[in-house]
DRENDO-1510 file (C-alpha; in Angstrom, 1 decimal, always signed):
<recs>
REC; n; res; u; v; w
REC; 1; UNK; -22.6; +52.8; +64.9 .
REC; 2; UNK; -24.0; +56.3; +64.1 .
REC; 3; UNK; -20.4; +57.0; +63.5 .
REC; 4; UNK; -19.9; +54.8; +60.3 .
REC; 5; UNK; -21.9; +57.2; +58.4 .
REC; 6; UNK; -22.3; +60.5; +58.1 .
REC; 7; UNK; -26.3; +60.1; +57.1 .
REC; 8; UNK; -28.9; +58.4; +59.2 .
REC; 9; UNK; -31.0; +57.4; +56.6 .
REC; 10; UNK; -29.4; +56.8; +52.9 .
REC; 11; UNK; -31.4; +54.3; +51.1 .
REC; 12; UNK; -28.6; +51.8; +49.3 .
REC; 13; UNK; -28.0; +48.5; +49.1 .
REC; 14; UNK; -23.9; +47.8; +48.1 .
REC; 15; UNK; -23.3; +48.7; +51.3 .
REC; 16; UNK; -25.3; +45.9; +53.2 .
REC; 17; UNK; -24.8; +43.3; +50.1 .
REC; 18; UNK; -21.1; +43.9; +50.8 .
REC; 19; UNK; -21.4; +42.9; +54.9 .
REC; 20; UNK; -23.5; +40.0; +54.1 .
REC; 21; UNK; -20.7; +38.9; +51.9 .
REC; 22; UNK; -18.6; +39.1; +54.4 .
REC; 23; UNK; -20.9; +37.6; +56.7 .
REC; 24; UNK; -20.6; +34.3; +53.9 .
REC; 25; UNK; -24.3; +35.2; +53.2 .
REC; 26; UNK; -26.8; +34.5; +56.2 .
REC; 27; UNK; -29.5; +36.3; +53.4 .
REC; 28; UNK; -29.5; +33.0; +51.6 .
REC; 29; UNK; -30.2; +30.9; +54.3 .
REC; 30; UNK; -33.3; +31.7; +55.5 .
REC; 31; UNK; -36.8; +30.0; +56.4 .
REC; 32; UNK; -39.5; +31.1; +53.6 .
REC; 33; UNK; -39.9; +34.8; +53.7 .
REC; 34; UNK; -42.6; +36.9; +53.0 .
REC; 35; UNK; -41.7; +41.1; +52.5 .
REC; 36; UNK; -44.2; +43.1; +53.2 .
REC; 37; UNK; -44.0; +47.2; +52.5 .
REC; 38; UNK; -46.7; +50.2; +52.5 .
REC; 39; UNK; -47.3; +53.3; +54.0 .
REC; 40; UNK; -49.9; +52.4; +56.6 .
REC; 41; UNK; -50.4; +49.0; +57.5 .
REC; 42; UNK; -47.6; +46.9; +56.8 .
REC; 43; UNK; -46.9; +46.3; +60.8 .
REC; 44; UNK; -50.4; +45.4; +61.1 .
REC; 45; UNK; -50.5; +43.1; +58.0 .
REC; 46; UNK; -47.2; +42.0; +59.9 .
REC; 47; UNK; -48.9; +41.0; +62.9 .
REC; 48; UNK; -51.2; +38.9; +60.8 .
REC; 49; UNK; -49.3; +37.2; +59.0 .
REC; 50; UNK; -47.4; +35.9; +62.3 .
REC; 51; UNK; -50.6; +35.3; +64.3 .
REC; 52; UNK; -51.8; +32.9; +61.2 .
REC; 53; UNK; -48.8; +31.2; +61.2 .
REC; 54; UNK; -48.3; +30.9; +64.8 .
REC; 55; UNK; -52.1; +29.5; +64.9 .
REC; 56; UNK; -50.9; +26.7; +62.4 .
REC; 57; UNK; -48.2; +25.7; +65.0 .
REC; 58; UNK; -45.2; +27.3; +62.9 .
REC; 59; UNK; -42.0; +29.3; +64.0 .
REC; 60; UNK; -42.2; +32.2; +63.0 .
REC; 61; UNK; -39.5; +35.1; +62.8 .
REC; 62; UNK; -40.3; +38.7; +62.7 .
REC; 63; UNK; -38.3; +42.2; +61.4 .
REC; 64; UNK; -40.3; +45.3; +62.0 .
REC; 65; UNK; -39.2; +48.9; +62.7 .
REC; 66; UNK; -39.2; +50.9; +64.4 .
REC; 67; UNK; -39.3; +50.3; +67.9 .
REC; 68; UNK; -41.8; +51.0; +70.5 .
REC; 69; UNK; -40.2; +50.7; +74.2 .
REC; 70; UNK; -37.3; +48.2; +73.7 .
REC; 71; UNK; -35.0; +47.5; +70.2 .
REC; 72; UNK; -35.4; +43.9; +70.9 .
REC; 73; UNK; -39.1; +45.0; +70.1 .
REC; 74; UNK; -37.6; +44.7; +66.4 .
REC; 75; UNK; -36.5; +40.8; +66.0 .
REC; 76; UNK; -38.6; +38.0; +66.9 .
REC; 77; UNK; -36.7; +34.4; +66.2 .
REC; 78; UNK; -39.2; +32.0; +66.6 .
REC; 79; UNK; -42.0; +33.6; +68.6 .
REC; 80; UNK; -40.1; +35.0; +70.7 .
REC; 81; UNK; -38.6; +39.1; +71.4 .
REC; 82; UNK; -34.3; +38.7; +70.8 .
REC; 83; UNK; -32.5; +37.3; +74.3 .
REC; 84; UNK; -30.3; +40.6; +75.7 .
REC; 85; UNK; -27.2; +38.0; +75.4 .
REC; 86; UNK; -28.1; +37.0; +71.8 .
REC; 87; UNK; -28.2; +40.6; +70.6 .
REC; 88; UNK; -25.6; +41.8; +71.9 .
REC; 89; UNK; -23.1; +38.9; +70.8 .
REC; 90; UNK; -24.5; +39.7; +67.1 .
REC; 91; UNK; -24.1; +43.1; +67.2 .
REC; 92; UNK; -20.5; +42.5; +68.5 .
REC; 93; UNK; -20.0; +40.2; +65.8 .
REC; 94; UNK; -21.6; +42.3; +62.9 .
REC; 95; UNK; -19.8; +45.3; +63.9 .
REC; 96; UNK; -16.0; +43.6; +64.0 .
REC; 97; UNK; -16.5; +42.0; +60.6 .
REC; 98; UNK; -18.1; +45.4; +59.0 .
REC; 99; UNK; -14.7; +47.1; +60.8 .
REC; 100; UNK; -14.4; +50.8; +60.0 .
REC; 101; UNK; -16.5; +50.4; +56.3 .
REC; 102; UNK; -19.5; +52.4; +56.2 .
REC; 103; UNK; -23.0; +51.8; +56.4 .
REC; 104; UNK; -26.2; +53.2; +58.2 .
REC; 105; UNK; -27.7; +51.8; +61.5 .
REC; 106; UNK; -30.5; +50.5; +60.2 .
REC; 107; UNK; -28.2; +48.4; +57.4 .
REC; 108; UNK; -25.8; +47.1; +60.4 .
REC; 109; UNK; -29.3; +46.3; +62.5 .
REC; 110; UNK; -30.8; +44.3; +59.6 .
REC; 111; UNK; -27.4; +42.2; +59.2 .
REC; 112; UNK; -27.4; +41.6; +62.7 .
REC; 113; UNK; -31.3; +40.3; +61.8 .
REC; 114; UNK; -30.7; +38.3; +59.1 .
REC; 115; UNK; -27.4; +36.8; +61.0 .
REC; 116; UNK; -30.3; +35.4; +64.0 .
REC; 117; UNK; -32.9; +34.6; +61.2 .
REC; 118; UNK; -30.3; +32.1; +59.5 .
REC; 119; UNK; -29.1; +30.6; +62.5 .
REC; 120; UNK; -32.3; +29.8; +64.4 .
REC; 121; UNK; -34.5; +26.9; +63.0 .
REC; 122; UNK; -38.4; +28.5; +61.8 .
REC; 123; UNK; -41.0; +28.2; +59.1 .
REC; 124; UNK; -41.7; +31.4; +57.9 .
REC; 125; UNK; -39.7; +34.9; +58.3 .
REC; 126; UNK; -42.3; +37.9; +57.8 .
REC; 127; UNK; -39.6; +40.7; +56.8 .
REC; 128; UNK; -41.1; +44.6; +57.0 .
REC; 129; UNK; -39.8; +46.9; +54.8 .
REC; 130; UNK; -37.8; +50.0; +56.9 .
REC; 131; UNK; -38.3; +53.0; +54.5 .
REC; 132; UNK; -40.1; +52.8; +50.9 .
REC; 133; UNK; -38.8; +49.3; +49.5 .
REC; 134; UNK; -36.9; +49.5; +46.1 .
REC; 135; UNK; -33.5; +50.6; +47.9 .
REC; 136; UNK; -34.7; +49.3; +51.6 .
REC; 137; UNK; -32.1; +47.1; +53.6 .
REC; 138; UNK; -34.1; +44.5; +53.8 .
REC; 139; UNK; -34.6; +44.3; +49.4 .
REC; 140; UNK; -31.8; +41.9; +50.0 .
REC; 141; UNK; -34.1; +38.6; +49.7 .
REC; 142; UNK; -33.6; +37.8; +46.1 .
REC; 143; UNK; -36.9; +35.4; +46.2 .
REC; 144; UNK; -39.4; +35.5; +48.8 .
REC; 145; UNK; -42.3; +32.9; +48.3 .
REC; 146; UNK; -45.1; +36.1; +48.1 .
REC; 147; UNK; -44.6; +39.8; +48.8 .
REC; 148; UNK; -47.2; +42.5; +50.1 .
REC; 149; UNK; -47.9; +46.2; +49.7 .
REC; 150; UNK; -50.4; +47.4; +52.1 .
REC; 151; UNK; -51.8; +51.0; +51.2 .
REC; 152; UNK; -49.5; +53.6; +50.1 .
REC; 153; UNK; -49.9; +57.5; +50.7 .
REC; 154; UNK; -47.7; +60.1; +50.3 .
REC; 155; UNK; -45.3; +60.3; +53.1 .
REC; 156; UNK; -41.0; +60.2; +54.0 .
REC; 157; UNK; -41.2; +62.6; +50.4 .
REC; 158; UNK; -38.1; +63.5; +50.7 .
REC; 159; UNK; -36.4; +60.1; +50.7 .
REC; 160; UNK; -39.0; +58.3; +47.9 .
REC; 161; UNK; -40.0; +61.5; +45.6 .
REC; 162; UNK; -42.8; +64.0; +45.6 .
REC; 163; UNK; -45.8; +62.5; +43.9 .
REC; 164; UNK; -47.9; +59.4; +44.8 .
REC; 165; UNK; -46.8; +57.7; +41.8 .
REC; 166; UNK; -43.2; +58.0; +42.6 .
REC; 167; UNK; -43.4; +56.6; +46.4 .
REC; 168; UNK; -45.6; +53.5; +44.8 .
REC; 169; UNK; -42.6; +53.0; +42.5 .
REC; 170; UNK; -40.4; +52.7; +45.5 .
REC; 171; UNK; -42.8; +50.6; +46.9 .
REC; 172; UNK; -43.0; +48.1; +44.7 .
REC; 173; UNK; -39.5; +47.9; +44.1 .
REC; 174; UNK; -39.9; +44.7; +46.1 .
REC; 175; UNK; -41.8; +42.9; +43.8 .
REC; 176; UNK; -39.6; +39.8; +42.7 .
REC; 177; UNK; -40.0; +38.1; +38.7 .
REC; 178; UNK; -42.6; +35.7; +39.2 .
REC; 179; UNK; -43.3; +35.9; +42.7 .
REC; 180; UNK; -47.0; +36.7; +43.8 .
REC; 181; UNK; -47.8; +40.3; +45.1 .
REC; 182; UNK; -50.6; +41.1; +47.5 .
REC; 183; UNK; -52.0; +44.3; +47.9 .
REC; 184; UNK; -55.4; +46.2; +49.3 .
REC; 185; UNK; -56.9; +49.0; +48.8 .
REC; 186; UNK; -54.9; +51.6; +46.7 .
REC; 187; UNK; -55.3; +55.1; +45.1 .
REC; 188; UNK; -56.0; +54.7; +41.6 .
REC; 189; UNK; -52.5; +56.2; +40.7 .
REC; 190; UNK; -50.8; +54.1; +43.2 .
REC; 191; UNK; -52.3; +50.8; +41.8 .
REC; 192; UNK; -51.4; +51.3; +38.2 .
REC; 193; UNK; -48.3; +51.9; +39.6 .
REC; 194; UNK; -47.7; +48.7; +41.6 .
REC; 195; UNK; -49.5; +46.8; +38.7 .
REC; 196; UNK; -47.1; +47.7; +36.2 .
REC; 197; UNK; -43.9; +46.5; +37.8 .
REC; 198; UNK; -45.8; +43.8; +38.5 .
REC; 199; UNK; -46.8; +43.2; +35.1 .
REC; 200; UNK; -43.0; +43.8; +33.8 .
REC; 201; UNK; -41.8; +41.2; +36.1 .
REC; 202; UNK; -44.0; +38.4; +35.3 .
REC; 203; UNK; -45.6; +38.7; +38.9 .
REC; 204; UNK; -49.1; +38.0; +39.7 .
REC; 205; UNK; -51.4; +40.4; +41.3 .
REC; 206; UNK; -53.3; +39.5; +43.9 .
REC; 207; UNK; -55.2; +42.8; +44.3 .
REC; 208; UNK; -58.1; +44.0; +46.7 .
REC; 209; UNK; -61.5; +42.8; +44.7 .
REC; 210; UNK; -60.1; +41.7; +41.8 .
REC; 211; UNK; -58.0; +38.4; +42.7 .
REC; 212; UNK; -59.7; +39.0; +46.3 .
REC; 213; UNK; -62.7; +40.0; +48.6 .
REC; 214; UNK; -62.7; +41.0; +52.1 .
REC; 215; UNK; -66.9; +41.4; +53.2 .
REC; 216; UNK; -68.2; +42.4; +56.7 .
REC; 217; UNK; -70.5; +39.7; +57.7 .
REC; 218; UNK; -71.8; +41.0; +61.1 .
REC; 219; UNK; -69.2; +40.9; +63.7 .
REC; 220; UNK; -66.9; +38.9; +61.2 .
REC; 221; UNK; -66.0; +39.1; +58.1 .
REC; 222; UNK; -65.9; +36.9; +54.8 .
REC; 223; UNK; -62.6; +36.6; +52.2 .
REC; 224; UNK; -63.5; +35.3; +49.3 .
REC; 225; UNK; -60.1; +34.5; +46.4 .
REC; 226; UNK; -60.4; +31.9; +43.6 .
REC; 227; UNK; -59.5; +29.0; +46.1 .
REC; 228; UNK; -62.9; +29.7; +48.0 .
REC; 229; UNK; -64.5; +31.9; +50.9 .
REC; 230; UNK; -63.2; +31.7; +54.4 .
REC; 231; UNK; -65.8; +33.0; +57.1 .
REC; 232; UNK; -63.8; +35.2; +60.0 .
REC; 233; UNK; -64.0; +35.5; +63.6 .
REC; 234; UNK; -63.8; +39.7; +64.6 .
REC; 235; UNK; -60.7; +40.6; +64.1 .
REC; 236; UNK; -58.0; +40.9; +67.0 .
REC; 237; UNK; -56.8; +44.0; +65.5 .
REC; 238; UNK; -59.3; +47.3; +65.9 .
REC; 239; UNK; -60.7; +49.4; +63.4 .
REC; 240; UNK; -62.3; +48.7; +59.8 .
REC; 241; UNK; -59.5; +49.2; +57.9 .
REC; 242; UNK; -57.7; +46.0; +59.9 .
REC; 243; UNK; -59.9; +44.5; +57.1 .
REC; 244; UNK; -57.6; +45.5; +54.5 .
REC; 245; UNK; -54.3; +44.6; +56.3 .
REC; 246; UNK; -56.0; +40.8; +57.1 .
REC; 247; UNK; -57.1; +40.5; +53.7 .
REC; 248; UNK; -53.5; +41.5; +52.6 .
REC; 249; UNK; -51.7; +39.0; +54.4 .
REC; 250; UNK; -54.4; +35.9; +53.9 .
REC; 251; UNK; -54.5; +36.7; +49.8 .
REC; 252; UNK; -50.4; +36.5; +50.4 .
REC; 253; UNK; -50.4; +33.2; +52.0 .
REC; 254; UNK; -52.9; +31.5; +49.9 .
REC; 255; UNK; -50.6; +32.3; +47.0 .
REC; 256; UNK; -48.1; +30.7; +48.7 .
REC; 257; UNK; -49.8; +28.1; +49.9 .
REC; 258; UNK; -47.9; +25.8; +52.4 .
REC; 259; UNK; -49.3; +22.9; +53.4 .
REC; 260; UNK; -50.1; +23.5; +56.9 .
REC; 261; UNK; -52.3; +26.7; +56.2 .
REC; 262; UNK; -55.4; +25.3; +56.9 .
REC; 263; UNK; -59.2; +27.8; +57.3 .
REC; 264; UNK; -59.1; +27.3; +60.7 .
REC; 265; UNK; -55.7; +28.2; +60.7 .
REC; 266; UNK; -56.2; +31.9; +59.4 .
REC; 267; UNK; -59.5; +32.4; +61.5 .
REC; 268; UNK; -57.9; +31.7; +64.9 .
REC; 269; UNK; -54.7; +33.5; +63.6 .
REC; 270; UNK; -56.9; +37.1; +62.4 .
REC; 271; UNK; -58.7; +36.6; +65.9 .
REC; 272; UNK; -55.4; +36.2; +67.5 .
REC; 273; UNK; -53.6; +39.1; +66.1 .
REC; 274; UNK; -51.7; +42.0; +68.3 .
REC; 275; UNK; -49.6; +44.9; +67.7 .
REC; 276; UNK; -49.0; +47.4; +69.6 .
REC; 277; UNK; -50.2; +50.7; +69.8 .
REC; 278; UNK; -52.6; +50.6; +66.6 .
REC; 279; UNK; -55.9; +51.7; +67.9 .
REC; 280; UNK; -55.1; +49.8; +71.5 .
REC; 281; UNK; -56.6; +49.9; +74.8 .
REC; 282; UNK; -54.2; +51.4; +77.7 .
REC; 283; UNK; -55.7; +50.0; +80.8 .
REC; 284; UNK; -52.9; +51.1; +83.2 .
REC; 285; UNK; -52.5; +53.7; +85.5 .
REC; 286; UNK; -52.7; +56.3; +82.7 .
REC; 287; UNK; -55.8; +55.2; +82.4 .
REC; 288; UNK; -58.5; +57.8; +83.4 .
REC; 289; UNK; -61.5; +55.8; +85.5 .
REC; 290; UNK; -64.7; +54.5; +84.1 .
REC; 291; UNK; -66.7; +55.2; +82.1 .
REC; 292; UNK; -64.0; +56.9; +80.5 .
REC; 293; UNK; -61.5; +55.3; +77.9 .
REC; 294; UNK; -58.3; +55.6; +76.7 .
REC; 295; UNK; -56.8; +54.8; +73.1 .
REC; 296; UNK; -53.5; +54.7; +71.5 .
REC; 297; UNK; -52.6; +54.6; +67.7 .
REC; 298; UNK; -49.8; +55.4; +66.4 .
REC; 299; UNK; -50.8; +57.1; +62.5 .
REC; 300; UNK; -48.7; +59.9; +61.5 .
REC; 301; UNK; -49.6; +60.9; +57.6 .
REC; 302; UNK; -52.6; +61.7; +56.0 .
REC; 303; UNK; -53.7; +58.0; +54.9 .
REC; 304; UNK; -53.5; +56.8; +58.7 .
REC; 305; UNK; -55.7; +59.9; +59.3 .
REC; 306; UNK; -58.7; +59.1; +56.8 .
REC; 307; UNK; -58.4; +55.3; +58.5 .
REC; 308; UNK; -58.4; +56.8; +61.6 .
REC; 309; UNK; -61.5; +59.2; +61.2 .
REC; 310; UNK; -63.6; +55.6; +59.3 .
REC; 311; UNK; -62.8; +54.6; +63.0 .
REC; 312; UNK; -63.7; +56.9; +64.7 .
REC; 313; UNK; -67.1; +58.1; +63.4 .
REC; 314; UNK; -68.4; +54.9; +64.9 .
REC; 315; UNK; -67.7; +56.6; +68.0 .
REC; 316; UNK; -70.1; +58.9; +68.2 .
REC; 317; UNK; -72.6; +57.7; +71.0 .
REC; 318; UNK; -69.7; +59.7; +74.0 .
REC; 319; UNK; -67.4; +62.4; +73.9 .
REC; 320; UNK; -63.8; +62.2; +71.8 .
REC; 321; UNK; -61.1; +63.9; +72.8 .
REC; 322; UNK; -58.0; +63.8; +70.8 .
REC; 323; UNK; -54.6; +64.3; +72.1 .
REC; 324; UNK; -51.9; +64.9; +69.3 .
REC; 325; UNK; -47.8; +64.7; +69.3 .
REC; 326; UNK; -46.3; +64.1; +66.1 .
REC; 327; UNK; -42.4; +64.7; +64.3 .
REC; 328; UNK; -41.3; +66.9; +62.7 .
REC; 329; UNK; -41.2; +66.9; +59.2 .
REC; 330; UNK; -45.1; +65.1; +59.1 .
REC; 331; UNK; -47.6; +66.7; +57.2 .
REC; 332; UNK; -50.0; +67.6; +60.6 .
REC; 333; UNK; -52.6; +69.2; +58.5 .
REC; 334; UNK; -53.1; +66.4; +56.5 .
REC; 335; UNK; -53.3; +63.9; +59.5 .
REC; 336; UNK; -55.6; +66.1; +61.4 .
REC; 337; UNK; -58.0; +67.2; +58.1 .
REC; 338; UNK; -60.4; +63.8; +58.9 .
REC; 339; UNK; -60.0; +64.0; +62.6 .
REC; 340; UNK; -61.4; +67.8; +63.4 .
REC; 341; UNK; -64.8; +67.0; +62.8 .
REC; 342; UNK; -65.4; +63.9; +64.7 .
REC; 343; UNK; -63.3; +65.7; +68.2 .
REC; 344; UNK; -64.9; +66.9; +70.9 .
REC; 345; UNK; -62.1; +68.8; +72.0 .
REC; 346; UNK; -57.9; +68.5; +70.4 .
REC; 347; UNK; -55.1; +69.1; +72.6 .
REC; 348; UNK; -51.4; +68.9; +71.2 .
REC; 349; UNK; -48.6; +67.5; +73.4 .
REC; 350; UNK; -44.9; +67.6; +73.2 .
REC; 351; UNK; -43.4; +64.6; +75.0 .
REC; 352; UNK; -39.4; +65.5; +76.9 .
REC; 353; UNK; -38.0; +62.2; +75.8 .
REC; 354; UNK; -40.0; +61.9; +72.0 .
REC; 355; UNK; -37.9; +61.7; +69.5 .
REC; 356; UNK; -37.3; +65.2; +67.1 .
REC; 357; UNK; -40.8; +65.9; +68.0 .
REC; 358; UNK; -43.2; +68.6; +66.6 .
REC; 359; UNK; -43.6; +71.6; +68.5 .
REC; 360; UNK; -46.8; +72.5; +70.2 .
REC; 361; UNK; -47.4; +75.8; +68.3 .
REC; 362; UNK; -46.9; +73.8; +64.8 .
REC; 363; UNK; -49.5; +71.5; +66.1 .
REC; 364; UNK; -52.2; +74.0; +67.3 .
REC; 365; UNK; -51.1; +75.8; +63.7 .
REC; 366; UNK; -51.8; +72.8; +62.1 .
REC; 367; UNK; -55.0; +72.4; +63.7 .
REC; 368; UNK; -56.5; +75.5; +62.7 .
REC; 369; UNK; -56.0; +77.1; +66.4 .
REC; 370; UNK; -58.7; +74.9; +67.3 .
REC; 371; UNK; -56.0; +72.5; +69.2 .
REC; 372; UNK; -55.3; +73.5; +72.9 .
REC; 373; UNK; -51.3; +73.5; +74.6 .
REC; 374; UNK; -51.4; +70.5; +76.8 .
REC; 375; UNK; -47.8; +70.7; +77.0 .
REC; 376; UNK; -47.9; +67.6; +77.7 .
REC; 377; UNK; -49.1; +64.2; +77.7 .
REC; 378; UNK; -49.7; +64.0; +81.4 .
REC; 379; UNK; -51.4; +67.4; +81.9 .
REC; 380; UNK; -53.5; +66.8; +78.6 .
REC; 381; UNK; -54.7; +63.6; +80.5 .
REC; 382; UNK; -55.3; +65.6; +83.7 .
REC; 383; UNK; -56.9; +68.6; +82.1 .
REC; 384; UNK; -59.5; +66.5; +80.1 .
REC; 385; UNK; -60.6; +64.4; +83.3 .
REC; 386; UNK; -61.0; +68.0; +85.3 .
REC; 387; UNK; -63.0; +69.4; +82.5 .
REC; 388; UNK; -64.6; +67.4; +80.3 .
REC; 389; UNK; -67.4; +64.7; +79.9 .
REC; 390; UNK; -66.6; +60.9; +80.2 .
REC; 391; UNK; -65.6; +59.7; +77.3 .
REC; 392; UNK; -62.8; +58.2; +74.9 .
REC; 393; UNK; -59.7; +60.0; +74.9 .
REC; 394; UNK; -57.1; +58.6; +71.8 .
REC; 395; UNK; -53.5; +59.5; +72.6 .
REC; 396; UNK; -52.1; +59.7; +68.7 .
REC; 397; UNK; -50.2; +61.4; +65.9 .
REC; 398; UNK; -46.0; +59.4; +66.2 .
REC; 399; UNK; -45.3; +56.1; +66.7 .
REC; 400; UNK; -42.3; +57.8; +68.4 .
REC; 401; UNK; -45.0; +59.7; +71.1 .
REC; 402; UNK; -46.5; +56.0; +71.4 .
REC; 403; UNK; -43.6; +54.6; +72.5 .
REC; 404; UNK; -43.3; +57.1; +75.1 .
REC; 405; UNK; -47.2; +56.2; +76.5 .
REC; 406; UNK; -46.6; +52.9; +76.5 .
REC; 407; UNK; -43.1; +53.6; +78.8 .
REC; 408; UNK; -44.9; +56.0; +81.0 .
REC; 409; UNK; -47.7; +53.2; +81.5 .
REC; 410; UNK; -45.4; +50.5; +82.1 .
REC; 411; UNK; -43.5; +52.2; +84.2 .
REC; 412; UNK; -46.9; +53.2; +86.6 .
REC; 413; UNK; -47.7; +49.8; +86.4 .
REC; 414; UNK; -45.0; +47.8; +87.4 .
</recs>
């Protein structure tokens, strides 16, 4: 497939309209769909929107990118990860009827997804945006019943422009006439943004405490929109701003409104919620022993590091040792800013199999010199149990260095 075109990443959409044409137009046959784009947080606002739904006995489908361990990680069809057989037989079909045109790998992919979306009975299709949103694959959904923007920093410039104001632009290219968007917390500049297109296409905001609320209440929390409060159960994804992201998603259904979304419904559901490697707990063989913990996130940019850091300074009664891999082309310094202060000790890794990953030296550069070599994940792991204090160590920086964790722990588990 990487042979159809000569660029992995070349944000378009005549290419993919003109396969789903051919394809006789599986985009128009779809359960409800809600798109959901940001910079951090739309897989997590992802993950609650299925969890609610799936708590109100619905089928749901899922698109995200990218994947973790597995591709099949990247379609759910109603609750459940893509069959090996079904997959393939798509791909096999998508690729004959596209022929020798071309068209990028994550436009085939998302054919192949919508092909399985159309074709397998569900209530609700929660579709991430890939990259940005106004040009994105998956801005093929001419009328989703709500769409979501989940906080936007500056990241991927090269692809969505140079400024904040530009990449929110992108962003909200998803914003349909008249359909309700729901977004959190935002940068001033981002938010006039995002409220503007919305304003020029007749689309309500639903935006973080002005349409909505989302209050700690002890362990809980309480949303509060103009169809009434909802009191929460702790949240099944960790760290505060998991707020935002649940807020995001519960403002976006309750604009749409479907008649089995019920309270009870959206509290199991946020309670519920899972995705993998945002601020998770390994408890495999990587593990180190008790009291000792270890923690995986994958944040790459500078917003996931100020989230990060809000996290992490409620850690502050053991030791917290970082342990850093990121790609290239991420601003490091940025990501790593918030986290310096709140480390006990920072070692950067380079993983064999991650992809185009950063190099050690760019990382300890990045750091200040205060980052140690590790090279590696394994030895960072094994240096920090000969060395140092019990604690919480947090394995982070690349989804892509994630994905290689969770691998490794699989693979010593099983």
């Amino acid at each position: 497939m990487h042979a159809l075109h000569p660029k992995l990443i070349d944000l378009s959409l005549g290419r993919l309209q003109g396969l789903l044409a051919r394809l006789r137009h599986p985009e128009r046959s779809l359960p409800p769909v809600i798109h959901v784009a940001g910079t951090n947080g739309k897989g997590s606002t992802c993950a609650f929107l299925r969890a609610i739904g799936e708590a109100a006995g619905q089928r749901v489908h899922v698109y995200t990118s990218p994947h973790l361990v597995r591709f099949h990680e990247r379609i759910r069809l109603a609750g459940t990860l893509v069959a090996e057989a079904a997959l393939s037989d798509a791909l096999e079909e998508v690729e004959r009827i596209n022929g020798a045109e071309p068209i990028t790998v994550f436009e085939i992919t998302t054919a192949v997804a919508l092909l399985l979306f159309s074709r397998v009975p569900a209530d609700l299709l929660v579709l991430e945006v890939g990259l940005g949103g106004r040009f994105d694959a998956t801005n093929v959904i001419e009328a989703p019943v709500a769409t979501a923007i989940a906080s936007v920093s500056v990241d991927h410039m090269e692809f969505l422009g140079d400024t904040l104001e530009k990449i929110a632009f992108e962003k909200a290219g998803i914003i349909k006439r008249g359909i309700p968007c729901a977004t959190g917390l935002q940068a001033p500049a981002a938010l006039a943004v995002i409220a503007s297109c919305a304003a020029g296409l007749g689309a309500p905001l639903l935006a973080r405490d002005a349409a909505w609320r989302m209050e700690r209440d002890g362990t809980g929390h309480v949303f509060t929109d103009n169809a009434g409060r909802l009191e929460l159960p702790p949240l099944g994804l960790r760290g505060a701003h998991q707020a935002d992201n649940a807020g995001i998603a519960i403002a976006a259904l309750r604009a749409w409104n479907p008649p089995w979304l019920t309270g009870e419904a959206i509290a199991r559901g946020v309670a519920a919620a899972e995705w993998p490697a945002r601020m998770q707990r390994l408890r495999g063989t990587l593990a180190p022993p008790p009291p000792s913990e270890l923690w995986l996130d994958g944040g790459h940019n500078a917003g996931a590091g100020a989230a990060l850091a809000e996290t992490l300074a409620e850690w502050h009664d053991r030791p917290l040792h970082l342990v850093v891999g990121m790609k290239q082309g991420k601003t490091a310094e940025g990501f790593l800013a918030p986290l310096l202060p709140l480390a006990t000790s920072i070692t950067a890794v380079r993983e064999p199999g991650q992809h185009l990953a950063m190099s050690v030296e760019d990382i300890v550069a990045a750091s200040g010199g205060v980052a140690r070599p590790g090279p590696d994940v394994a030895s960072a792991l094994a240096r920090i149990a000969r060395e140092e204090a019990p604690g919480r160590i947090l394995i982070c920086g690349s989804l892509y260095l994630a994905g290689e964790v969770l691998k490794a722990d699989a693979d010593l588990v099983a």
